[in-house]
C-alpha positions as CSV (number, residue, x, y, z in Angstrom):
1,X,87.7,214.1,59.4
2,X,85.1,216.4,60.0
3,X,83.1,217.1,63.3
4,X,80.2,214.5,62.7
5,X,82.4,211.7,61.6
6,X,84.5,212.7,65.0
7,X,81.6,212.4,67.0
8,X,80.6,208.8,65.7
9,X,84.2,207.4,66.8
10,X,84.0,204.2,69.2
11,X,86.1,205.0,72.3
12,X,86.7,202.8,75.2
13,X,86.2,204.2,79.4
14,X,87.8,201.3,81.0
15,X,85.4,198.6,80.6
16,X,82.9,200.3,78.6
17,X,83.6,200.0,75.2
18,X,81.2,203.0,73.7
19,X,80.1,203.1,70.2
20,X,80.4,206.7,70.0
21,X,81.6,209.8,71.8
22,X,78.1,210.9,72.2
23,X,77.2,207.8,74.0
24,X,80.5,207.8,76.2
25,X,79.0,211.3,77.0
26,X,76.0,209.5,77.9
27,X,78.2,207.4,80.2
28,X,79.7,209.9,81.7
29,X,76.5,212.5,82.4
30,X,75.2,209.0,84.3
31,X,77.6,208.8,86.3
32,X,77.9,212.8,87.4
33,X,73.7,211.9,88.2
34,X,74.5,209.0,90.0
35,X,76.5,210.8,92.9
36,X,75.6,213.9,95.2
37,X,77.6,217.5,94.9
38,X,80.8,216.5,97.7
39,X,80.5,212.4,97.2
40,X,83.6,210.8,96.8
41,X,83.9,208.7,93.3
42,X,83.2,204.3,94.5
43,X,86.1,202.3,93.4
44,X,83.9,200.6,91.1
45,X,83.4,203.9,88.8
46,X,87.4,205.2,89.6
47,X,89.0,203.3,86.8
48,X,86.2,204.7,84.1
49,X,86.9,208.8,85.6
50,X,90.4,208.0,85.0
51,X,90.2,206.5,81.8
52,X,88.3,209.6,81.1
53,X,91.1,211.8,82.4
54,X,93.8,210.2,80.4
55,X,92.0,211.9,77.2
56,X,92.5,215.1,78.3
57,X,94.9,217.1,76.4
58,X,96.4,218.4,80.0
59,X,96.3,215.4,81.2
60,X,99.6,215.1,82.8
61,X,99.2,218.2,84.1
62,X,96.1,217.5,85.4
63,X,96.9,214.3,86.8
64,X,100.3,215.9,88.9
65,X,102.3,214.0,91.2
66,X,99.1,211.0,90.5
67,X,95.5,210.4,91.8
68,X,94.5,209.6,95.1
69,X,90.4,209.5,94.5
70,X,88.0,211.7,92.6
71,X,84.7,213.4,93.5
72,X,81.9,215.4,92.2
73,X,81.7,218.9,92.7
74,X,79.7,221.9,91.7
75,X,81.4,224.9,89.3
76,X,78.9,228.1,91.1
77,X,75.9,227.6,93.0
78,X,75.8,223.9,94.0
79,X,73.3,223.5,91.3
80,X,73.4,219.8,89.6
81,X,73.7,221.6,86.1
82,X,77.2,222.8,86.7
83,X,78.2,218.8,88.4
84,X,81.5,218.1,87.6
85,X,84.4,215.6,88.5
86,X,87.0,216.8,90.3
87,X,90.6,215.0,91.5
88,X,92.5,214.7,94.4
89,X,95.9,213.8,93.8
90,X,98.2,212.4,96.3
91,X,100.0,215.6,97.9
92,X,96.6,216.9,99.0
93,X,96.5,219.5,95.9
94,X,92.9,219.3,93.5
95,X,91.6,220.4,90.3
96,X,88.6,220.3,88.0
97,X,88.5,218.7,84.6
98,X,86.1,219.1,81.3
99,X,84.8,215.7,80.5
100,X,84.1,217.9,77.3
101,X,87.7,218.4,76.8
102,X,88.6,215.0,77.2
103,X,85.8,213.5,74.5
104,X,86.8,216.4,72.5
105,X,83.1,217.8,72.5
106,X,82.5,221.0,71.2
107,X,86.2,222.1,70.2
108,X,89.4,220.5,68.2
109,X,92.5,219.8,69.9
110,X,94.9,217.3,68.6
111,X,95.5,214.3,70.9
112,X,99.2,214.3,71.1
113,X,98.9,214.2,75.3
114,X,97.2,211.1,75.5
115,X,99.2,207.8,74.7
116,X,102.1,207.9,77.1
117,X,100.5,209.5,79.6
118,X,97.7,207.7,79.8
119,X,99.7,204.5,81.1
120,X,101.5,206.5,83.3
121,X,98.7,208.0,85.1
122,X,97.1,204.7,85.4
123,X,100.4,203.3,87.2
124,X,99.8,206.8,89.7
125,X,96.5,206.1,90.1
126,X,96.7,202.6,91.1
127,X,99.5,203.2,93.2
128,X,97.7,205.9,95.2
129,X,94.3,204.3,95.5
130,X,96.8,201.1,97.0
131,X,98.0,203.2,99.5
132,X,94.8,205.1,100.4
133,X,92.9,201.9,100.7
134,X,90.4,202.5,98.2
């Protein structure tokens, strides 16, 4: 499969079943606008960030000991160019994750991460939110 044929891929963010990866990055650049540099990621957008973080090759990695909530930080300067989402995960530790990485944009990785991982970072992640109260 080459790049263009890659990019045209459906590909489902929770309950938004997009028709491509370019318009699950349209998705997900909507959602970075939506929220202010520091905001905390509503409940109602939580299960698309993570169904975004589940395709990231690092994923359980990234996700560690499970998600408490996400937010939207800055990479540099605060400036809204460098917006990013970034994830708190139950024992108080963060990180920062490419939504690039995780659609795949712009570089080839093979996916071998995100199957099993991806359900058990969802059971994390709902545990977590439970006991935070979000």
């Amino acid at each position: 499969m080459d790049a263009m044929q890659d990019l045209e891929l459906p590909i489902r963010l929770a309950q938004h079943r997009c028709g491509s990866k370019i318009k699950a990055k349209e998705l997900v650049t909507a959602l970075l606008r939506h929220y202010p540099i520091g905001s905390v990621v509503s409940p109602r957008d939580t299960p698309v960030v993570m169904a975004l973080l589940q395709l990231h090759p690092r994923a359980t990695e990234k996700i560690g000991v499970g998600v408490d909530h996400f937010s939207v930080q800055s990479y540099y300067d605060g400036s809204e160019k460098s917006k990013h989402f970034y994830l708190h995960r139950l024992d108080g530790s963060h990180t920062d994750f490419s939504y690039r990485k995780c659609l795949r944009l712009g570089w080839q990785s093979d996916s071998t991460n995100t199957g099993r991982t991806g359900l058990d970072g969802q059971r994390r992640i709902t545990r977590g939110l439970g006991a935070a109260g979000r």
